[in-house]
Residue, then its C-alpha position, 0 to 999 in steps of 0.5 A: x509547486x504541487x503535481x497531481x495525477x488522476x486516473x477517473x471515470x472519463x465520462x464527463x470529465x470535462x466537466x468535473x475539471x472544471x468544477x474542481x478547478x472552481x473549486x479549488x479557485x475558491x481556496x486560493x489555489x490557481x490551476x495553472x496547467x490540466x492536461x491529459x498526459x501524452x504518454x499516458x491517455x487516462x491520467x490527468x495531470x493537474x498542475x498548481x503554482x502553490x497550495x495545500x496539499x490535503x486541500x488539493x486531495x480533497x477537493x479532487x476526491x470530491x470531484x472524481x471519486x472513485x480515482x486512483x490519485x497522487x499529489x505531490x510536491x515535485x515531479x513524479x518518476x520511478x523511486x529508488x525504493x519501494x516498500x509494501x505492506x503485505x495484506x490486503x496490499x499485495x495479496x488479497x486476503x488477511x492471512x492470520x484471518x484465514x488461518x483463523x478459519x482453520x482453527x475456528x477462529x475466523x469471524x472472532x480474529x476478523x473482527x480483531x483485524x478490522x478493528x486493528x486495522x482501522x486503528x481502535x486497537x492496539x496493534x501488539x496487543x490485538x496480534x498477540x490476542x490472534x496469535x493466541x487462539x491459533x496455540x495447537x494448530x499444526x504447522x502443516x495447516x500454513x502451507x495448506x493456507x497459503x496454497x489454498x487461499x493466499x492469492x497476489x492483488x492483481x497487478x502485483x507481479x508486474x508493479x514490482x517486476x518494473x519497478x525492479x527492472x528499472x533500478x527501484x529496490x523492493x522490500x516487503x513488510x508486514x505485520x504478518x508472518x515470514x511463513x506466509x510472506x516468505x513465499x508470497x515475496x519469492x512469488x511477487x518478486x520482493x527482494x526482502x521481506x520483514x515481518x513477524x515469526x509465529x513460534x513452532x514446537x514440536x510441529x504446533x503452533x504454541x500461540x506465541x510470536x518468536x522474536x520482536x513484533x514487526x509493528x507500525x514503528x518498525x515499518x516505518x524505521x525499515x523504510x528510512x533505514x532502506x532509504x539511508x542506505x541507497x543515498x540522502x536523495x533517495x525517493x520513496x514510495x510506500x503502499x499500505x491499507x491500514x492504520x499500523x502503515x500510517x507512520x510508513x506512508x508519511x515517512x516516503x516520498x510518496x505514500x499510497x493507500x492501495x483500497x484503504x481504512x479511512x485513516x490510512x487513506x487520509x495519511x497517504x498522498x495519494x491513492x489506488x481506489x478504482x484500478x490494479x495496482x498497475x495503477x501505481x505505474x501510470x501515477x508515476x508516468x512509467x509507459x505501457x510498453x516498459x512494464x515487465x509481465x510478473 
């Protein structure tokens, strides 16, 4: 059985079903049900007795792209865990690169990010370049950051708080830094946070990390580690917009690329490209009225 959830321009979207229902007859797979859901007027469920996944992914973004879009191969609801990246996931910025620009550093430590994140470099190896230019910075100049850049990805506050109210752990993990993810976690709502500490002495920045690097291996073992400890049938869902959250997106029940690198969107299940992250509650059938103002 495979599950597919929509969310698209309505403008003609008749019309596109039935293209896509074409098309995916074509690749041998039966449409068996295509209905707006009723609990939900903007999300088409599309259901099929059998099939490929990625193909079914595919052939839907071709038709309906820009969509917000999961598949799945068993009926979808609110998980028992919710893990996240941070930047560009649950904030709307790369928070190394805005602290880069206080250091002078911005365009050549947004050009490390981007390259990172779209996986032609080395995940430790470019962090430790960033770090690196950031030695000499005063502590201070973080808290002036994060208030006066840092802002949450709308529809944050309220996709965790449901999540939360409705049972669903929620952890945070990112490849940035506790003095940034701390704050923005009590903020969002997150109950955990993981993430990488930037070493201080003597009130400076010294340009070095304190402690190991909170990488794409580790994100992928603070999931599954998370998931052990609710119970062997725990669901997951991951969300994430790079390449270092591509091992994370596999290892959940549900892996979604929120605005994503094209790897990351391609390793997800789904994806989150035309709405909030409100979205990510209307994928997973939770009702307008059960979600909980952050």
């Amino acid at each position: 059985m495979l599950i597919a959830r929509l969310i698209a321009d309505p403008v003609n979207l008749e019309t596109r079903l039935d293209r896509a229902t074409a098309a995916l007859e074509r690749e041998g797979m039966r449409v068996a049900v295509a209905q707006m859901l009723d609990f939900c007027g903007d999300v088409l469920e599309i259901g099929l007795p059998e099939g490929d996944a990625a193909a079914l992914r595919a052939i839907l973004d071709e038709h309906f792209a820009p969509a917000d879009l999961l598949v799945s191969e068993r009926e979808m609801a609110v998980p028992d865990l919710f893990v996240s990246d941070m930047d560009s996931t649950m904030i709307g910025q790369e928070c190394i690169d805005e602290l880069a620009d206080f250091a002078g550093f911005k365009e050549r430590v947004a050009a490390i990010t981007e390259r990172a994140m779209q996986g032609e470099l080395d995940f430790a190896s470019a962090l430790a370049e960033r770090v690196g230019l950031l030695a000499g910075l005063s502590e201070e100049t973080i808290a002036t950051c994060l208030t006066e850049r840092i802002r949450p990805m709308e529809g944050a506050r309220t996709l965790v708080s449901t999540l939360k109210a409705k049972g669903c752990r929620t952890v945070l993990v990112t490849g940035g830094f506790h003095h940034f993810a701390d704050p923005v976690a009590e903020e969002i709502g997150f109950e955990h946070v993981v993430g990488n500490r930037l070493a201080v002495a003597d009130g400076k920045l010294t340009g070095t990390l304190a402690g190991a690097i909170t990488d794409s291996s580790v994100k992928e073992r603070v999931l599954r580690e998370e998931a052990a400890t609710i119970g062997p049938d725990a669901t997951s869902l991951a969300a994430g917009d790079g390449a270092n959250d591509i091992p994370m997106l596999r290892a959940a029940t549900w892996g979604l690329a929120y605005r994503a690198k094209p790897k990351a969107r391609e390793a997800a299940d789904g994806w989150i490209d035309r709405g909030d992250l409100t979205a990510v509650l209307e994928l997973l059938g939770v009702l307008h009225e059960e979600w909980v103002s952050g």
